[in-house]
N, CA, C and O atoms as a GROMACS GRO file, in nm:
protein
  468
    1UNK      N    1   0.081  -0.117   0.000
    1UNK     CA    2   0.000   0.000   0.000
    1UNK      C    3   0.087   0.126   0.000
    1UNK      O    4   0.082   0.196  -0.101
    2UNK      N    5   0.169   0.163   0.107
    2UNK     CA    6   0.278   0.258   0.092
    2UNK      C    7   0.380   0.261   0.001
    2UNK      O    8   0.424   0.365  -0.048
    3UNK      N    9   0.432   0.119  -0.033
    3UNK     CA   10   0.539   0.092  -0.104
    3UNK      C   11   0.504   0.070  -0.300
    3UNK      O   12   0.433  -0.007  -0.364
    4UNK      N   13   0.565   0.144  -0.324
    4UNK     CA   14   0.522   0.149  -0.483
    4UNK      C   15   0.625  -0.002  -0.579
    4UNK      O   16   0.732  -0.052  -0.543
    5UNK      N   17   0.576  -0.021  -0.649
    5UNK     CA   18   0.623  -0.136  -0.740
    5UNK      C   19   0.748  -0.153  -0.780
    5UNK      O   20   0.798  -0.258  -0.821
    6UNK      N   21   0.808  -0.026  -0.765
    6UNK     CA   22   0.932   0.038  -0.867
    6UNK      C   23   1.047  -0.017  -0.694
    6UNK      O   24   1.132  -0.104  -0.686
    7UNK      N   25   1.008   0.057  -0.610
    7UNK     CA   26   1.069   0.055  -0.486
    7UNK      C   27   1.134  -0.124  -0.429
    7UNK      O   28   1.242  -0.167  -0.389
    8UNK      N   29   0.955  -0.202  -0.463
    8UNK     CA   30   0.966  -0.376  -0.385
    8UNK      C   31   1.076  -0.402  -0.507
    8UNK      O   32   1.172  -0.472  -0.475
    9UNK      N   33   1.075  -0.382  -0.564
    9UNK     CA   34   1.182  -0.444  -0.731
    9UNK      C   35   1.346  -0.395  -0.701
    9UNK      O   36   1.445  -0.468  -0.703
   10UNK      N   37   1.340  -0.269  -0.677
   10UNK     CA   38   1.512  -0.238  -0.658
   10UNK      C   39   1.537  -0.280  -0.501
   10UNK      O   40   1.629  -0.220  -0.446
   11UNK      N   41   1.465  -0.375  -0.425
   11UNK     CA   42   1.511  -0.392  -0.314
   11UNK      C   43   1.563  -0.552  -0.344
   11UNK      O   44   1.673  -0.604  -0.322
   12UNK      N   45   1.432  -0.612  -0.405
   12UNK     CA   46   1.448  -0.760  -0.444
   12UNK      C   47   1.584  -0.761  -0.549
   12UNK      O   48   1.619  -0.871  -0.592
   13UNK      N   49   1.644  -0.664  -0.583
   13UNK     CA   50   1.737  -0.688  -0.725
   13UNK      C   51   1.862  -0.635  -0.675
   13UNK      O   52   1.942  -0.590  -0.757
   14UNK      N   53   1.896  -0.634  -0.514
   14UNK     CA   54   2.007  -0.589  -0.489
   14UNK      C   55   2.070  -0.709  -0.426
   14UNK      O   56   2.005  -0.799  -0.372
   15UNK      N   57   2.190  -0.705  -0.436
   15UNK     CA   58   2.274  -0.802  -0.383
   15UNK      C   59   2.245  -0.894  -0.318
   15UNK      O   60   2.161  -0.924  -0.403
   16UNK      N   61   2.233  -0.979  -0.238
   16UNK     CA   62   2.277  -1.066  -0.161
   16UNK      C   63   2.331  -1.078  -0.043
   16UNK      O   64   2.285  -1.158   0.038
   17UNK      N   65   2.455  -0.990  -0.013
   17UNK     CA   66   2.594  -0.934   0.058
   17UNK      C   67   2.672  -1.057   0.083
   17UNK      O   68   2.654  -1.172   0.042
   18UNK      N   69   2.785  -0.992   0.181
   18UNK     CA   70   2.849  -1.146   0.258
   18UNK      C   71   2.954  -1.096   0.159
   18UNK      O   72   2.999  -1.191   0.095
   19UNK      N   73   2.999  -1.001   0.131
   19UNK     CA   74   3.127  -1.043   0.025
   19UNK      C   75   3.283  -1.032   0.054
   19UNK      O   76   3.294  -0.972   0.161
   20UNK      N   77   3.350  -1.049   0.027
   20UNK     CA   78   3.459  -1.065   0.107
   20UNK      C   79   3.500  -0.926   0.210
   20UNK      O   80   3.553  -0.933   0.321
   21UNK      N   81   3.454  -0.787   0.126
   21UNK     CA   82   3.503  -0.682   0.170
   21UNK      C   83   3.435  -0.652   0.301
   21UNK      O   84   3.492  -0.594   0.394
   22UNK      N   85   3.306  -0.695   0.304
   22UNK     CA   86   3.208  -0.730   0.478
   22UNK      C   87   3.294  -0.756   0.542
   22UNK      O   88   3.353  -0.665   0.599
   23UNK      N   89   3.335  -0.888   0.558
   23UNK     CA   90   3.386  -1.006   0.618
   23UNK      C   91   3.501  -0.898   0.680
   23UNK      O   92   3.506  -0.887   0.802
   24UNK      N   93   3.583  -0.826   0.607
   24UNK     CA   94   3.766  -0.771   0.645
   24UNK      C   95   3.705  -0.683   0.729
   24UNK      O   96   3.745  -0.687   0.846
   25UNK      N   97   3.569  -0.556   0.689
   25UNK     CA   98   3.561  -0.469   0.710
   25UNK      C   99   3.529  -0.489   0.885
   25UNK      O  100   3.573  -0.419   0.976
   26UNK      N  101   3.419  -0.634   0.894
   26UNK     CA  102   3.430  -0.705   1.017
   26UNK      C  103   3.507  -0.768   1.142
   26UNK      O  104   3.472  -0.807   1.253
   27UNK      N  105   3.617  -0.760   1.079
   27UNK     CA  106   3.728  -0.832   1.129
   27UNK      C  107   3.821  -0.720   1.164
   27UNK      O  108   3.905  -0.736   1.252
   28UNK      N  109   3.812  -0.629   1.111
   28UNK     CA  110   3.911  -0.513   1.108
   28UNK      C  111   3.915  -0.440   1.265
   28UNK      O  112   4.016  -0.392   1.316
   29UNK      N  113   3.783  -0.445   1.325
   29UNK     CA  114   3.848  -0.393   1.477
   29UNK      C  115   3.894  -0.533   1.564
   29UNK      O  116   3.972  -0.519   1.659
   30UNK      N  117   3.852  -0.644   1.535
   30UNK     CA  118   3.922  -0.745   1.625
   30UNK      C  119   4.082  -0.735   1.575
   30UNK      O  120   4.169  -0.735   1.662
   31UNK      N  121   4.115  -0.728   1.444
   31UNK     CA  122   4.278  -0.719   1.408
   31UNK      C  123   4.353  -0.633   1.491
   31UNK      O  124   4.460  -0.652   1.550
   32UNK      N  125   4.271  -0.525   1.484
   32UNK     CA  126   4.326  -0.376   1.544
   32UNK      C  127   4.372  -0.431   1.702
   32UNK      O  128   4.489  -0.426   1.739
   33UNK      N  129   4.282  -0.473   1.772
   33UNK     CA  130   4.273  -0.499   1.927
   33UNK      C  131   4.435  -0.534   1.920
   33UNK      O  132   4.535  -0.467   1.945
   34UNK      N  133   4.404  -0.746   1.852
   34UNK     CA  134   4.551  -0.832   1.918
   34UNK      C  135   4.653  -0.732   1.840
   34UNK      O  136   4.765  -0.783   1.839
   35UNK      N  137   4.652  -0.643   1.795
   35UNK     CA  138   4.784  -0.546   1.728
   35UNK      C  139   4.825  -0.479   1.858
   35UNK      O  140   4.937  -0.488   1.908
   36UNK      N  141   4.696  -0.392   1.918
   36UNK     CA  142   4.710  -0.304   2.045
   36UNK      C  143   4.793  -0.403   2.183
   36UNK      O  144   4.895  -0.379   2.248
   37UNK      N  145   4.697  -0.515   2.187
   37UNK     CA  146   4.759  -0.584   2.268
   37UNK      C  147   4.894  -0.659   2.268
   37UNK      O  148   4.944  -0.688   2.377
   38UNK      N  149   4.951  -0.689   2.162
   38UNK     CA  150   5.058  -0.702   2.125
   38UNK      C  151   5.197  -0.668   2.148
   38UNK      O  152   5.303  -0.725   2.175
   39UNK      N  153   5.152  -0.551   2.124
   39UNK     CA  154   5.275  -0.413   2.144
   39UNK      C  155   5.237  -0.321   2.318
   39UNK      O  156   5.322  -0.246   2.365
   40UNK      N  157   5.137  -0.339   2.370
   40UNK     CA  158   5.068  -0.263   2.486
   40UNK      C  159   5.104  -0.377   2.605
   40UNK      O  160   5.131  -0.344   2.721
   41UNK      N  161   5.100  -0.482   2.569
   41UNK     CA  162   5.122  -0.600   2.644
   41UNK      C  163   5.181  -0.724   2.648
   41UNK      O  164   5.203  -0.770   2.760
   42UNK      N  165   5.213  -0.788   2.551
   42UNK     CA  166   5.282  -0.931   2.544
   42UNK      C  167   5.428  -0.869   2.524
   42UNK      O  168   5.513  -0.905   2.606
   43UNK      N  169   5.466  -0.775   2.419
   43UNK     CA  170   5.610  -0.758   2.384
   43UNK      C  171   5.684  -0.639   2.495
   43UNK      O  172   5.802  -0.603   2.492
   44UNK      N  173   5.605  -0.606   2.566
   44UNK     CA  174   5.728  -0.516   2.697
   44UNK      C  175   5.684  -0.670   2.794
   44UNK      O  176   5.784  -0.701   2.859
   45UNK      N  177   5.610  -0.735   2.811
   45UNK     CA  178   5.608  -0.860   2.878
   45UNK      C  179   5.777  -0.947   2.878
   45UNK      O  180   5.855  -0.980   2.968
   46UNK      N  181   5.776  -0.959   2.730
   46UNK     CA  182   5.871  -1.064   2.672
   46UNK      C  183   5.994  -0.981   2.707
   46UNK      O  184   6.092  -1.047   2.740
   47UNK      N  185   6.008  -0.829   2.705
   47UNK     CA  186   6.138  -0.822   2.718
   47UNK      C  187   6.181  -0.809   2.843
   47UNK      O  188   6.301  -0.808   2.871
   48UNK      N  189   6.050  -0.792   2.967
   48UNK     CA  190   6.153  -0.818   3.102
   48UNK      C  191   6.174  -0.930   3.150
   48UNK      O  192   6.240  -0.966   3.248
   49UNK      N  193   6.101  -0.993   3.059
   49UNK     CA  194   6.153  -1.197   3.107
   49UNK      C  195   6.291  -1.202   3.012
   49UNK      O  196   6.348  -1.310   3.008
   50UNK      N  197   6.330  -1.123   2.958
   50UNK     CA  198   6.483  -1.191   2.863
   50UNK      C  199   6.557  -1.071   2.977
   50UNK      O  200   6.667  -1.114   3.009
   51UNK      N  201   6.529  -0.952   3.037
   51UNK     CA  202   6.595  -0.930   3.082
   51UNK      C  203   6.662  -0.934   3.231
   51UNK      O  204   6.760  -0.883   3.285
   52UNK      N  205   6.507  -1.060   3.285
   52UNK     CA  206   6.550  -1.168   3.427
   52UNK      C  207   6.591  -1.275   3.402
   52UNK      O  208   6.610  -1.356   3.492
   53UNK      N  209   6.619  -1.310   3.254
   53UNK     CA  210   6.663  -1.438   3.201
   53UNK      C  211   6.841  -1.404   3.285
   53UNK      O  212   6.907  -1.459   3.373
   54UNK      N  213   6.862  -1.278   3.191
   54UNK     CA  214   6.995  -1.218   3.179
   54UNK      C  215   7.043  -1.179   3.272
   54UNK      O  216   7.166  -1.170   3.274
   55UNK      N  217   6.953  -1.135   3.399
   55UNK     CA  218   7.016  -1.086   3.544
   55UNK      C  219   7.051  -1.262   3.588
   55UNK      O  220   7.167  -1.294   3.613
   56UNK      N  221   6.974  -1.333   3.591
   56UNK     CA  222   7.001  -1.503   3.690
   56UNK      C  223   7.121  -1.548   3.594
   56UNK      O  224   7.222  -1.577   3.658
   57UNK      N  225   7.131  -1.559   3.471
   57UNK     CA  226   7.269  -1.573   3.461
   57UNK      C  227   7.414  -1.536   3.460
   57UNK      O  228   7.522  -1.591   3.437
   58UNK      N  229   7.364  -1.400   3.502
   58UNK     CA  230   7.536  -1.349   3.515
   58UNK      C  231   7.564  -1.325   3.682
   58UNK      O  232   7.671  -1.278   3.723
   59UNK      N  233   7.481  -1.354   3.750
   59UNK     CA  234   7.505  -1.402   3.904
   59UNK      C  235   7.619  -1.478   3.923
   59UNK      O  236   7.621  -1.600   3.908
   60UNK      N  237   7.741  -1.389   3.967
   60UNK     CA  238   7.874  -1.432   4.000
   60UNK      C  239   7.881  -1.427   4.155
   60UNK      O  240   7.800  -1.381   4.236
   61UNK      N  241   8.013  -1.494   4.174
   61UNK     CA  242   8.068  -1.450   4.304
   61UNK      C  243   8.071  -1.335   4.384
   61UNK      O  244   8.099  -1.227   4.333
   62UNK      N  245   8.039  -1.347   4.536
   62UNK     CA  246   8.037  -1.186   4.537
   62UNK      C  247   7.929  -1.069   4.518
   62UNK      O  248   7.923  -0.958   4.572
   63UNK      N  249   7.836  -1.140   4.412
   63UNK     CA  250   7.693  -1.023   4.424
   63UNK      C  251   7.609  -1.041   4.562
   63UNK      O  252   7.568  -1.143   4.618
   64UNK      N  253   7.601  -0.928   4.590
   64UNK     CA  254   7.485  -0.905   4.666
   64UNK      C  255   7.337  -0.902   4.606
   64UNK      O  256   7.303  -0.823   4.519
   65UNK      N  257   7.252  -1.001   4.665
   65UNK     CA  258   7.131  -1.013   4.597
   65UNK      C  259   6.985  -1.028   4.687
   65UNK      O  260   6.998  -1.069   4.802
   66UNK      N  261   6.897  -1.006   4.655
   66UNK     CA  262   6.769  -1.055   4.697
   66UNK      C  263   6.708  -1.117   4.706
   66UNK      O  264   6.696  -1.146   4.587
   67UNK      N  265   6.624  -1.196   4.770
   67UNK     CA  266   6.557  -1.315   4.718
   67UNK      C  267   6.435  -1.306   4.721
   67UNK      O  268   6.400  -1.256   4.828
   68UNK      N  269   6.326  -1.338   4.635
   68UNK     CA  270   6.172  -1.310   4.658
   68UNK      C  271   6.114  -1.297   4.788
   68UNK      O  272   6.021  -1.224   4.821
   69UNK      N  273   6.204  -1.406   4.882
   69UNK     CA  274   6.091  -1.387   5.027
   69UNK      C  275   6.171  -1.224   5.107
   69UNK      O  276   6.129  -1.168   5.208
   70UNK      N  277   6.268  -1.190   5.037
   70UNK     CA  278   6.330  -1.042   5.082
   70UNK      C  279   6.404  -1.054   5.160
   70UNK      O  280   6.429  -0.964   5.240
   71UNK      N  281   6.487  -1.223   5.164
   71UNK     CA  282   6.648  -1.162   5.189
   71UNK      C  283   6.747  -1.139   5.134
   71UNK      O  284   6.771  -1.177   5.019
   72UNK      N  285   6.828  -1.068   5.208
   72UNK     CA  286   6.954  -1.058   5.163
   72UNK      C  287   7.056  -1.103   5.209
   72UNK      O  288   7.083  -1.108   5.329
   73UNK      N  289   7.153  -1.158   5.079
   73UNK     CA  290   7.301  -1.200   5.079
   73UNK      C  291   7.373  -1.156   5.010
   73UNK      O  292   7.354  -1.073   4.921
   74UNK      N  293   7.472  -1.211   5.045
   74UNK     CA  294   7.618  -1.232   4.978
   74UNK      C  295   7.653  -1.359   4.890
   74UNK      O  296   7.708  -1.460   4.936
   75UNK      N  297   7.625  -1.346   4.787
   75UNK     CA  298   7.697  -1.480   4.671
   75UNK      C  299   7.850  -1.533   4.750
   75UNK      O  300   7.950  -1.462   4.766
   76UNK      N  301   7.830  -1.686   4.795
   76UNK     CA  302   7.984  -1.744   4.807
   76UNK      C  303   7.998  -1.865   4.736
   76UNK      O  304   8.099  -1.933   4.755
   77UNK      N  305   7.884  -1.912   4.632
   77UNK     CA  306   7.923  -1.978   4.561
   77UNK      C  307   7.819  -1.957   4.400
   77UNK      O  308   7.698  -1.935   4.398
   78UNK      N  309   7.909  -1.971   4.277
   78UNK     CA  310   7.776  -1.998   4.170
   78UNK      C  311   7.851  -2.024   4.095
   78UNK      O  312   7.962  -1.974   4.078
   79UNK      N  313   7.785  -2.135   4.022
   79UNK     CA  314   7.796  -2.227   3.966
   79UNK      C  315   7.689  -2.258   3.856
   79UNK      O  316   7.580  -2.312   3.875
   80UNK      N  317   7.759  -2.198   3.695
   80UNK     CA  318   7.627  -2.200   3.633
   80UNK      C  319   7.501  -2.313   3.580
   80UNK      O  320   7.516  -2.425   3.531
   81UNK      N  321   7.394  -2.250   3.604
   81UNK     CA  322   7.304  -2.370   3.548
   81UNK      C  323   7.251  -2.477   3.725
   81UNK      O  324   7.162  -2.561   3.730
   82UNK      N  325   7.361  -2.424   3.873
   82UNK     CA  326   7.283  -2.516   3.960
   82UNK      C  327   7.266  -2.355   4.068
   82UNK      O  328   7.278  -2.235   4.045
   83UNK      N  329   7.234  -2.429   4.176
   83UNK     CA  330   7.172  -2.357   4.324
   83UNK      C  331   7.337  -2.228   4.328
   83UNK      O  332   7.456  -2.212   4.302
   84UNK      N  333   7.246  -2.186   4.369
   84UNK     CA  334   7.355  -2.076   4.471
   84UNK      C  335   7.384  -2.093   4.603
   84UNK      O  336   7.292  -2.146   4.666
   85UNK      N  337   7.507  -2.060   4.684
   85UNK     CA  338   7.508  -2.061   4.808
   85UNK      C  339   7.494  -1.931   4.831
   85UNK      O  340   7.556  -1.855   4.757
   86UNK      N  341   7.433  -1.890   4.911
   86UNK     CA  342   7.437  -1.754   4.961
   86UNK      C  343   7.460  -1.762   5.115
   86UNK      O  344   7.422  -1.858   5.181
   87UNK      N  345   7.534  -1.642   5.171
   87UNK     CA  346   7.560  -1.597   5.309
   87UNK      C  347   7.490  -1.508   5.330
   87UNK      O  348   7.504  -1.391   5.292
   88UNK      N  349   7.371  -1.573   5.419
   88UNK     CA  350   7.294  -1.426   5.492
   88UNK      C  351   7.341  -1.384   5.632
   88UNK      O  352   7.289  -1.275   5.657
   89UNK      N  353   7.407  -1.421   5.720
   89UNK     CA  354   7.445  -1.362   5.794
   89UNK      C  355   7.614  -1.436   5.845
   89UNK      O  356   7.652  -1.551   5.822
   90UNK      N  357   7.683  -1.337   5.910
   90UNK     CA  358   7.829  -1.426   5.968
   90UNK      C  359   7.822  -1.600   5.967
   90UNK      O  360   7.787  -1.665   6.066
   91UNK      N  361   7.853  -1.649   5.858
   91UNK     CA  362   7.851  -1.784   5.912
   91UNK      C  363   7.752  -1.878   5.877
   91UNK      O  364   7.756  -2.000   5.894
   92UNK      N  365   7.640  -1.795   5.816
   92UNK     CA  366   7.517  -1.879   5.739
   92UNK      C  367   7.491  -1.853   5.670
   92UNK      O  368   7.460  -1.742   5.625
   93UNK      N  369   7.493  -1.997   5.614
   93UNK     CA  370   7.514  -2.022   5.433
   93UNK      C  371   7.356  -2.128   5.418
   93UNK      O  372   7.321  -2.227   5.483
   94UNK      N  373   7.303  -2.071   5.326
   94UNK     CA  374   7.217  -2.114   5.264
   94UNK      C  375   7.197  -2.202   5.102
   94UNK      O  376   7.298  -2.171   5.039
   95UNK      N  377   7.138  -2.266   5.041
   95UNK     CA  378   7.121  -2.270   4.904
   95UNK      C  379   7.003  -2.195   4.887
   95UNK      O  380   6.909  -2.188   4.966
   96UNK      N  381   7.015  -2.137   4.771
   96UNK     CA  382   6.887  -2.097   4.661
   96UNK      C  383   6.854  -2.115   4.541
   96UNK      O  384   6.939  -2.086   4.456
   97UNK      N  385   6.775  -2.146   4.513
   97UNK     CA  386   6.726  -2.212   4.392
   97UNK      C  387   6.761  -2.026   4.286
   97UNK      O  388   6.707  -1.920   4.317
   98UNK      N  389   6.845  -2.039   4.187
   98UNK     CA  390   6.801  -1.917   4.062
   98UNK      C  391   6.716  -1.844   4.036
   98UNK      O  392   6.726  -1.723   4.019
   99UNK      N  393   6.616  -1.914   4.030
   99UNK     CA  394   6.516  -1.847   3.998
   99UNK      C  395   6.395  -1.787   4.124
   99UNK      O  396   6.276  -1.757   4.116
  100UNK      N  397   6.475  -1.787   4.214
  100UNK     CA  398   6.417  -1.728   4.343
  100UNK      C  399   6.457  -1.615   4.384
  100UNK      O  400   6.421  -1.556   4.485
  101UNK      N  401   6.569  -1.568   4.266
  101UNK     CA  402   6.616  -1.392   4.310
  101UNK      C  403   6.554  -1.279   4.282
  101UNK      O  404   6.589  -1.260   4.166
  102UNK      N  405   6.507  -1.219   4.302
  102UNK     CA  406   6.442  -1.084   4.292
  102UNK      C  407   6.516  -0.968   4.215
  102UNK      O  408   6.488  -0.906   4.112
  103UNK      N  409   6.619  -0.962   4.301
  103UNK     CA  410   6.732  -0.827   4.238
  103UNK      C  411   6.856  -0.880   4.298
  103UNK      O  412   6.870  -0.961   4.390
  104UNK      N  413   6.989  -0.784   4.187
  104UNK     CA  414   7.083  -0.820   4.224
  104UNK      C  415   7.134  -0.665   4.251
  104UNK      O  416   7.152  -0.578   4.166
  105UNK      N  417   7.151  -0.655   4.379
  105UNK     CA  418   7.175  -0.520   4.423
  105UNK      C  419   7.357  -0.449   4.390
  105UNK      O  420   7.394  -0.333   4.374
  106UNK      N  421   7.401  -0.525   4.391
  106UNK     CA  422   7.572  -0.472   4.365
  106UNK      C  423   7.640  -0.592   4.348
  106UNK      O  424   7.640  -0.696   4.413
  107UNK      N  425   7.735  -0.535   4.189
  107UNK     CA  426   7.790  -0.658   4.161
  107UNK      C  427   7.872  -0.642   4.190
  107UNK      O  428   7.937  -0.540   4.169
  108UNK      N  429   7.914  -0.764   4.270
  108UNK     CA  430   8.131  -0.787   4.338
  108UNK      C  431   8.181  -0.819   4.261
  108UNK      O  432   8.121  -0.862   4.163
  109UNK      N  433   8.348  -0.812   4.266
  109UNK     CA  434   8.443  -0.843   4.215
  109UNK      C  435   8.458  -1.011   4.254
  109UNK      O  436   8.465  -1.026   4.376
  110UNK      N  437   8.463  -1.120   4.187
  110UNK     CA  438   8.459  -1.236   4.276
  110UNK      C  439   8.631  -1.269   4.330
  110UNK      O  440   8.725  -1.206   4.280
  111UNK      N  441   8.649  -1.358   4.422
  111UNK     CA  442   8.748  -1.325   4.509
  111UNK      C  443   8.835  -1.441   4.416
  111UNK      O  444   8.799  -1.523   4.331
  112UNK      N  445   8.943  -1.412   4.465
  112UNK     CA  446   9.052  -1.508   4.364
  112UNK      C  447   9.101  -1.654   4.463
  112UNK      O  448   9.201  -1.643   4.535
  113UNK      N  449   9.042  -1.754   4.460
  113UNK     CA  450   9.155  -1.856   4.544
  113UNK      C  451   9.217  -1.926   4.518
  113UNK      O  452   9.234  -2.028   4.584
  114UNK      N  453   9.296  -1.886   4.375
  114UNK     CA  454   9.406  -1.924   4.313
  114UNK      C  455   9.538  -1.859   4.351
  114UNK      O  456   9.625  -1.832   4.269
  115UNK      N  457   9.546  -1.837   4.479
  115UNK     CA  458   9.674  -1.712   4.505
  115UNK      C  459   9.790  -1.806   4.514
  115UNK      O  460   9.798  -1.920   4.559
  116UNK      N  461   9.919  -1.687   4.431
  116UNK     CA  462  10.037  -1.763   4.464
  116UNK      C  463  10.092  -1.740   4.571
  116UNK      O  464  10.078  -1.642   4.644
  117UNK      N  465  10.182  -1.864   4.589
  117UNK     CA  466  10.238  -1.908   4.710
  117UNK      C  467  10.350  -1.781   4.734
  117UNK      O  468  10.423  -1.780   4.833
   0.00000   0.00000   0.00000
């Protein structure tokens, strides 16, 4: 009654849709997001795990360090790839597992006990 003949015809004679350019144009803010999240979150993620990779392995003799439960020592033994001994106080020596350090507060010179006679 409202709708004239000419009108029901160019509605029935149009496309279909669904065509590929929908589909991208659809997809295009989910792309956007994992891009945001990407760079906003996983990749400054990744680089402070390569750069606690890089603090637990250069743990020498001699550093003073932290340990997650928040003590502190003195490195008197390391040995790469096993436990650390650490000295937390005159005379007590502990092991710690690597990957239980927090920070390494000052790096020592490690001590020499190769001295000549």
């Amino acid at each position: 009654m409202f709708v004239t003949p000419a009108f029901a015809q160019a509605a029935g004679a149009a496309p279909a849709g669904g065509g590929i350019n929908d589909i991208l144009i659809q997809l295009m803010p989910i792309l956007l997001l994992v891009v945001i999240f990407w760079f906003l979150i996983f990749r400054p993620q990744q680089k402070r795990l390569k750069a606690q990779q890089a603090m637990l392995s250069a743990i020498k003799r001699g550093d003073t360090l932290v340990t997650t439960g928040g003590i502190i020592g003195k490195v008197t033994k390391a040995v790469d790839g096993e436990d650390l001994e650490v000295e937390i106080a005159t005379g007590v020596k502990v092991k710690l597992a690597r990957g239980m350090v927090a920070d390494v507060r000052s790096k020592g010179e490690p001590v020499n006990d190769n001295k000549p006679a």
